[in-house]
C-alpha positions as CSV (number, residue, x, y, z in Angstrom):
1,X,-4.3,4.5,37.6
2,X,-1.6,2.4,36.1
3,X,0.9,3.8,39.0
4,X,-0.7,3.0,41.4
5,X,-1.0,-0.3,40.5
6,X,2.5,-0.9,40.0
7,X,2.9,-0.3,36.4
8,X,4.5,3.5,35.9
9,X,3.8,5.4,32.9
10,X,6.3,5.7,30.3
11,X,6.7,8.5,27.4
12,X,5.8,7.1,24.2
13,X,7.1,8.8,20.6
14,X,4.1,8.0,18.4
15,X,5.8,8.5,15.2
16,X,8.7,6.3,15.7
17,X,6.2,3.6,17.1
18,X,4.1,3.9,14.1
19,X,7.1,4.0,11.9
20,X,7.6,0.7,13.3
21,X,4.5,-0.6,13.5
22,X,4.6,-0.3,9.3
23,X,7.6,-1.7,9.2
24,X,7.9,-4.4,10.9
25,X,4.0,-5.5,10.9
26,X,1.0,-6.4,8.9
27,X,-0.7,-4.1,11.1
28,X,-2.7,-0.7,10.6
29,X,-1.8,1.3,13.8
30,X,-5.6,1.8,14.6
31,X,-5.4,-2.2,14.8
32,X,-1.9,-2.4,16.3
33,X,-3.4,-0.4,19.1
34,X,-6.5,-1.7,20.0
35,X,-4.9,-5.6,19.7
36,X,-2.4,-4.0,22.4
37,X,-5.4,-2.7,24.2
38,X,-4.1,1.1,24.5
39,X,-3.8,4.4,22.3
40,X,-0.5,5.4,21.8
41,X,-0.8,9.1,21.6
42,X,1.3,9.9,24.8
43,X,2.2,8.2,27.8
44,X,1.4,4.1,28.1
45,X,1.9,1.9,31.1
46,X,4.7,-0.3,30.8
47,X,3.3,-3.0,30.8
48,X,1.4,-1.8,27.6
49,X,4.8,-0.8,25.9
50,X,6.3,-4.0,26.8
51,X,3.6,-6.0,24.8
52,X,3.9,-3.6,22.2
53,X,7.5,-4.6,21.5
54,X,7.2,-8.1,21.6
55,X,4.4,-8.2,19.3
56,X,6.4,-5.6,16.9
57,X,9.2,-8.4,17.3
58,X,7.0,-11.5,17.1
59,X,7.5,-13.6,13.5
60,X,5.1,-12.3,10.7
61,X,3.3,-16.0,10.5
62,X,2.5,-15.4,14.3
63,X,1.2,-11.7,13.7
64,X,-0.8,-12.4,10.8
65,X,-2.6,-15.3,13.0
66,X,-3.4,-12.5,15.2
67,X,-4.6,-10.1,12.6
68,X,-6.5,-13.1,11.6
69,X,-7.9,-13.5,15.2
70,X,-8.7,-9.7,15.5
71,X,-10.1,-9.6,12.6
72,X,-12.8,-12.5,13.0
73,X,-13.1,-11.3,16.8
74,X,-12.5,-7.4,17.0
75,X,-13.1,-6.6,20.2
76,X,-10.3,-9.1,21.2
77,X,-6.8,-7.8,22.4
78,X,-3.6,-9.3,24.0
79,X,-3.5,-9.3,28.0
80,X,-0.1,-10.1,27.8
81,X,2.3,-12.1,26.0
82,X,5.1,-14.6,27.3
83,X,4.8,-18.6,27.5
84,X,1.1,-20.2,28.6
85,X,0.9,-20.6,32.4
86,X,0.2,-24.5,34.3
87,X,-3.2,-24.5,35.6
């Protein structure tokens, strides 16, 4: 369970999300959600909402090179997005 892990649930409005998601996005919401890795419909973890809004907020070259990604990769999604790690 995401709580227990340290990542609470939060309430999500699905409309207002999808509203965005049109908006803002060259993404469906069917792909919107599964490049974020959860459905929407309720509750998400944060961590989940978080990379929701910064790939609603991302520029439109860098979303379309994800749509592009998903698209030639579908079962691909985003674990979390920020700058890359050092190894």
């Amino acid at each position: 369970m995401p709580e227990e892990s340290g990542d609470p649930m939060v309430p999500i409005d699905r409309t207002a999300l999808k509203k965005l998601v049109e908006a803002k996005t060259p993404f469906s919401m069917g792909e919107f959600e599964h490049i974020v890795g959860w459905d929407f419909v309720r509750d998400a973890p944060l961590s989940k909402k978080n990379t929701a809004w910064k790939l609603i907020n991302m520029p439109r070259h860098q979303q379309q090179s994800i749509l592009d990604i998903y698209r030639r990769f579908p079962e691909c999604y985003i674990g979390r997005v920020g700058e890359p790690e050092a190894a």
